[in-house]
C-alpha positions as CSV (number, residue, x, y, z in Angstrom):
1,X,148.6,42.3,-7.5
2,X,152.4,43.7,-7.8
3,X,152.6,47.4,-9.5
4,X,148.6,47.7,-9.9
5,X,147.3,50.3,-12.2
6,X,143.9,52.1,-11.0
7,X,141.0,52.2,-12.9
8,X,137.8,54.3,-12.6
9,X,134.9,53.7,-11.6
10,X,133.0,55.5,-14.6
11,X,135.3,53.2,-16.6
12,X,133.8,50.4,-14.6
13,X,130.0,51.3,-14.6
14,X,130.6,51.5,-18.8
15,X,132.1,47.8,-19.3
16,X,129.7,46.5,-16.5
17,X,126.6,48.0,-18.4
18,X,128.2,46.1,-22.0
19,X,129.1,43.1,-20.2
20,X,126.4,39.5,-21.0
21,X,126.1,36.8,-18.9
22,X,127.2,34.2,-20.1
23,X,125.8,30.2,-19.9
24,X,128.7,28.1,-20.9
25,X,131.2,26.7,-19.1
26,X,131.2,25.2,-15.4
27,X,133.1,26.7,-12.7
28,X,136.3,25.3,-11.1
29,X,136.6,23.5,-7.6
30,X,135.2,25.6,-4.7
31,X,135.6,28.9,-6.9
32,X,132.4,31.2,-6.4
33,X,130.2,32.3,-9.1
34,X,128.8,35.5,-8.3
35,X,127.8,38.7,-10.9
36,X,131.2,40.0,-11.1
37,X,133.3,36.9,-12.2
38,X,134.9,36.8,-15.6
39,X,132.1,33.3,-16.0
40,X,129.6,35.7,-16.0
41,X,130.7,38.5,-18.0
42,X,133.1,36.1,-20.7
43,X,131.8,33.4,-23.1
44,X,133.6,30.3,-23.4
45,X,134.5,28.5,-26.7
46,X,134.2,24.7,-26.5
47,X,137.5,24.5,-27.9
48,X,138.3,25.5,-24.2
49,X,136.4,22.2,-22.8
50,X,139.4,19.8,-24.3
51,X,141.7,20.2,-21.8
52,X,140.5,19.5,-18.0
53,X,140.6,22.2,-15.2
54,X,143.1,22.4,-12.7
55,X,142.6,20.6,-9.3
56,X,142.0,23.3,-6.2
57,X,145.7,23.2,-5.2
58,X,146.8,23.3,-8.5
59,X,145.0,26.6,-8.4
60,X,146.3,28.0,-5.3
61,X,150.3,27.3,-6.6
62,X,149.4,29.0,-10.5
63,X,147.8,31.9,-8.5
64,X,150.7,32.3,-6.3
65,X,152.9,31.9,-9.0
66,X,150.8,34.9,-11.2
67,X,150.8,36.9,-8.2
68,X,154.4,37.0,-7.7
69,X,155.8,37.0,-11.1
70,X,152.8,38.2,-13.5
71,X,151.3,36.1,-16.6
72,X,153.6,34.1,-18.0
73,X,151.2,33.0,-21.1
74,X,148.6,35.6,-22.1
75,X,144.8,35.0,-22.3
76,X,143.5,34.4,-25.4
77,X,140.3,35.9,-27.1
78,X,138.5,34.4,-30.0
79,X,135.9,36.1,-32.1
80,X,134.0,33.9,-35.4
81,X,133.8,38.0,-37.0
82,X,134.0,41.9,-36.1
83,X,130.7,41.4,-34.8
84,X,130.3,38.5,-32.8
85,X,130.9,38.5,-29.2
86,X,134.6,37.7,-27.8
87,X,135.0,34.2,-26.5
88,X,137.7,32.5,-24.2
89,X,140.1,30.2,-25.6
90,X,143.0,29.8,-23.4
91,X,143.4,30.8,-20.0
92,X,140.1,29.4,-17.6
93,X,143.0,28.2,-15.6
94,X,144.5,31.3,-15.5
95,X,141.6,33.5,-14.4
96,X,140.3,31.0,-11.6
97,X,143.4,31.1,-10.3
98,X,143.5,34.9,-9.7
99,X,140.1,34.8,-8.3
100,X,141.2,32.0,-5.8
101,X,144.4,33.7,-4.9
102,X,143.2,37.0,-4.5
103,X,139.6,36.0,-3.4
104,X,138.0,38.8,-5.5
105,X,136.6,38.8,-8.5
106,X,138.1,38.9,-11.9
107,X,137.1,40.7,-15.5
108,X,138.7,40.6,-18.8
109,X,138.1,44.0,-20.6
110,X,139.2,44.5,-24.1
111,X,136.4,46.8,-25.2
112,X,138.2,50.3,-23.9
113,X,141.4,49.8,-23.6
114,X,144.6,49.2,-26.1
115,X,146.1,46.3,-25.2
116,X,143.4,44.6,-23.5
117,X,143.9,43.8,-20.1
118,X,142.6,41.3,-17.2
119,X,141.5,43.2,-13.8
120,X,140.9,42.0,-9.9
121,X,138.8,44.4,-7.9
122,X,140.2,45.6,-4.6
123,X,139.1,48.1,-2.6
124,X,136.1,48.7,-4.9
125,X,138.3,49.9,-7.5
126,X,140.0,47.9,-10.5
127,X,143.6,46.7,-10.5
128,X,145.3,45.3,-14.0
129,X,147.1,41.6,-13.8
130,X,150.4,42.2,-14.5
131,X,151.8,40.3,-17.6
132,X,155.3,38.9,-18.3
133,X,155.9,40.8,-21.8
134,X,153.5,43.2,-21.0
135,X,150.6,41.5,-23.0
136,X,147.4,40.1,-20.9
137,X,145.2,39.3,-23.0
138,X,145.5,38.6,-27.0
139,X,142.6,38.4,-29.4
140,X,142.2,36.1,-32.5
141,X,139.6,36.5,-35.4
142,X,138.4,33.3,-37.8
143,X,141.6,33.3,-39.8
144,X,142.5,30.8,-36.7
145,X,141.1,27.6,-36.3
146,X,140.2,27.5,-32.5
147,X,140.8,23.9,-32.0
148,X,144.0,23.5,-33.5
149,X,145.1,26.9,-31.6
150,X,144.1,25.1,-28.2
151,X,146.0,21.8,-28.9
152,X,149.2,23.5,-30.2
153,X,149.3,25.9,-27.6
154,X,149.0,23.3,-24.6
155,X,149.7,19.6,-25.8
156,X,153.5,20.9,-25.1
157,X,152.9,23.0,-22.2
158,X,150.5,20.6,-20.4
159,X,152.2,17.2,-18.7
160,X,149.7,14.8,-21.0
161,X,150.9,11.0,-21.5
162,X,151.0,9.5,-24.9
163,X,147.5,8.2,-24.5
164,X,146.0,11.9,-24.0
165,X,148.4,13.5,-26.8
166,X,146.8,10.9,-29.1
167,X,143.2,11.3,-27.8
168,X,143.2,15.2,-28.3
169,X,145.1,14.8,-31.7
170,X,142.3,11.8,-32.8
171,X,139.3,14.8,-31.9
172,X,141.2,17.2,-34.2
173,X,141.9,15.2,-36.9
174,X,137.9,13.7,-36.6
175,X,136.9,17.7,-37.1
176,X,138.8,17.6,-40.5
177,X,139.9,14.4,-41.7
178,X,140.3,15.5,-45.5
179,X,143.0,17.8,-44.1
180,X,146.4,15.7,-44.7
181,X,148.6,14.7,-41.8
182,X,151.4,17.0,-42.7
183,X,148.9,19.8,-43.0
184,X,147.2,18.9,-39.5
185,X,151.3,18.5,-37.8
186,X,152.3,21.9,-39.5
187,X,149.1,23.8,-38.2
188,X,149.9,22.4,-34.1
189,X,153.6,21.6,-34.2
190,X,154.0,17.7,-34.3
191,X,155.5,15.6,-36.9
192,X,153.2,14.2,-39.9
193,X,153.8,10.8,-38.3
194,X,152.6,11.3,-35.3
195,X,149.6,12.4,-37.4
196,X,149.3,9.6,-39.1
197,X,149.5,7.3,-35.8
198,X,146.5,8.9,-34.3
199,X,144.4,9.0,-37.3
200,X,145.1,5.1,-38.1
201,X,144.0,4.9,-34.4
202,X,141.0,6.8,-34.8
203,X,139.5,5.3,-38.1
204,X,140.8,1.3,-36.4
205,X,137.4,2.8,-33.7
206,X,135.8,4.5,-36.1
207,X,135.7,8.0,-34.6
208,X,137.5,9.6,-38.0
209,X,135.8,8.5,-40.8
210,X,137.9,7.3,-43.5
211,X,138.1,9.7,-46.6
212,X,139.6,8.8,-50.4
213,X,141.5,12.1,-51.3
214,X,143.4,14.8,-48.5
215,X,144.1,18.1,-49.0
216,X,148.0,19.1,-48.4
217,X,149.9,22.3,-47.2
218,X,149.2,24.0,-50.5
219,X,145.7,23.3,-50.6
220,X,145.9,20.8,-53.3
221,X,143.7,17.4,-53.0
222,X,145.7,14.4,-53.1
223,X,145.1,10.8,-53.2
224,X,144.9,9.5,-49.1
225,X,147.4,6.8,-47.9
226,X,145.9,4.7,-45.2
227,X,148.3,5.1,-42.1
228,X,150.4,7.4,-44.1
229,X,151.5,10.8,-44.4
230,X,148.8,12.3,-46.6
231,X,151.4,12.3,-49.5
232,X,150.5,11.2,-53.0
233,X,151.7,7.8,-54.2
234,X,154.0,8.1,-57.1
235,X,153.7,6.1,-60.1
236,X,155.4,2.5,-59.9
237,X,155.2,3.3,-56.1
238,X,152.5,0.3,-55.1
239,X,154.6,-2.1,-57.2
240,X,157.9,-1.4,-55.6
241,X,156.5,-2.1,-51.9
242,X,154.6,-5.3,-53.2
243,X,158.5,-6.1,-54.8
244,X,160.2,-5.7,-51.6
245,X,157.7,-6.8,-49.5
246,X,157.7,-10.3,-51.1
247,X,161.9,-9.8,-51.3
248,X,161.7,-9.4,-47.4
249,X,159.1,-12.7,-46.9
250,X,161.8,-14.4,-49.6
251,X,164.8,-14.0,-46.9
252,X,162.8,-14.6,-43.6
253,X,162.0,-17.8,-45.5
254,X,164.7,-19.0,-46.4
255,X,166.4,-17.9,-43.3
256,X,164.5,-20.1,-41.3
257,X,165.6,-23.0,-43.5
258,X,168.7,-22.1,-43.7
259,X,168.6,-21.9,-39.2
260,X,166.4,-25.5,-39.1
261,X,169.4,-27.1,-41.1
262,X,171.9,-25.9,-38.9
263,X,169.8,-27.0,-35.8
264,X,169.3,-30.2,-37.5
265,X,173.1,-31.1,-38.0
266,X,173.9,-29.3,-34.4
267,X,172.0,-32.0,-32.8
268,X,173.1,-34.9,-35.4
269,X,176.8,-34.7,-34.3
270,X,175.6,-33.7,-30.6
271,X,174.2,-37.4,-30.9
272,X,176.8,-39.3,-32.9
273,X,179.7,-37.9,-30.5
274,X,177.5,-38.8,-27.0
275,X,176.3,-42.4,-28.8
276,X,178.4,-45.4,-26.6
277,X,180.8,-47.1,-28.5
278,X,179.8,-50.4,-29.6
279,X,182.4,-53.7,-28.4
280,X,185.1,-54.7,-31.0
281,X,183.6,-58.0,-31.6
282,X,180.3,-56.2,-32.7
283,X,182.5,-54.1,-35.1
284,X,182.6,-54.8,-39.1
């Protein structure tokens, strides 16, 4: 990798002999698992799982791309408290890549050094990743929720269509539907609207269940709107929309009179203006 920093091997020996194997997560396409990978020394949150891995050549071009230029997005670190063990969040991708490109294998250490760092092993010795920014790896404690961090961090950066977007937001909103859809769009970056189109969705199949009160941006709980924006109605409210809403089926009906006469004397003189003129001995 460009402008490698050594490490030691005593350095090494230490994170090695910290280091747990770890059981979740599958490997990518045709990428080795083997002691000294980052899948057997890093857990992986299923927060992770929500997005799909990358496809072999897709692989090869991200680690040529990392190997040229550095991180562009750091890797991201998740821990439930002080003492719980780091898990991934964001950046699988990332790290097979460097394995594949490099062909060695890959670690993520954040135990001994300040910032953390992601390391290939060449030559039987340690090399830091370079980062763009100068930041690897980043870690995150409870105060973030890991699924909503994962969506907002790749439903932009990711080239999803409308039907994935919505599928991803439908899973987070299922994981906390009291939460309103202004509070869900303010925590990943989408409008409240768009919100509100996957959770009418996802209750219409029955994988959000529906709930009577939300709780909004300032943690207040709030009467829920079906298909709306997690507001609270406002008094009068109900009877206004029933007002216009009969208003609007008012006009629509009379407009359609109003078109059926106008047909109806269209064709009348259409008629009376083709009809043959009858002899002048048959005329009054």
């Amino acid at each position: 990798m460009p402008r490698a920093k050594s490490k030691s091997a005593a350095t090494e020996a230490e994170s090695t002999a910290t280091e747990e194997p770890n059981e979740q997560g599958a490997a990518a396409p045709d990428v080795p698992v083997h002691p000294a990978t980052w899948r057997a020394t890093l857990q992986i949150h299923p927060a992770a799982e929500l997005f799909p891995l990358m496809s072999p050549a897709e692989l090869k071009e991200l680690g040529e791309d990392i190997k040229a230029n550095g991180l562009a997005h750091s890797i991201a670190l998740w821990r439930a408290n002080p003492d719980a063990p780091l898990e991934l969040l964001d950046g699988r991708n990332r790290l097979d890549a460097i394995e594949r490109i490099t062909g060695a294998p890959v670690r993520v250490r954040p135990q001994f050094v300040s910032p953390p760092v992601i390391e290939v092993k060449a030559a039987d010795d340690w090399h830091t990743v370079e980062a763009q920014g100068g930041v690897g790896v980043e870690i995150l404690d409870s105060s973030v929720d890991p699924y909503a961090y994962v969506i907002s961090t790749n439903i932009k950066r990711r080239h999803l269509n409308v039907e994935q977007r919505q599928q991803l937001l439908i899973a987070l909103i299922a994981r906390a539907p009291e939460k309103s859809n202004r509070q869900i769009g303010k925590e990943i970056g989408v409008t409240d609207k768009t919100v509100a189109h996957a959770r009418a969705k996802g209750e219409d199949v029955r994988i959000i269940p529906n709930v009577s009160t939300r709780t909004d941006t300032r943690g207040r709980k709030q009467p829920a709107r079906k298909g709306g924006s997690g507001k609270p109605e406002k008094k009068g409210e109900k009877g206004t929309r029933e007002a216009g809403r009969v208003s609007r089926l008012r006009r629509t009906h009379s407009s359609g009179r109003q078109r059926a006469t106008t047909s109806t004397r269209t064709l009348r003189k259409k008629y009376s203006a083709s009809a043959p003129t009858p002899p002048s001995e048959f005329r009054s």
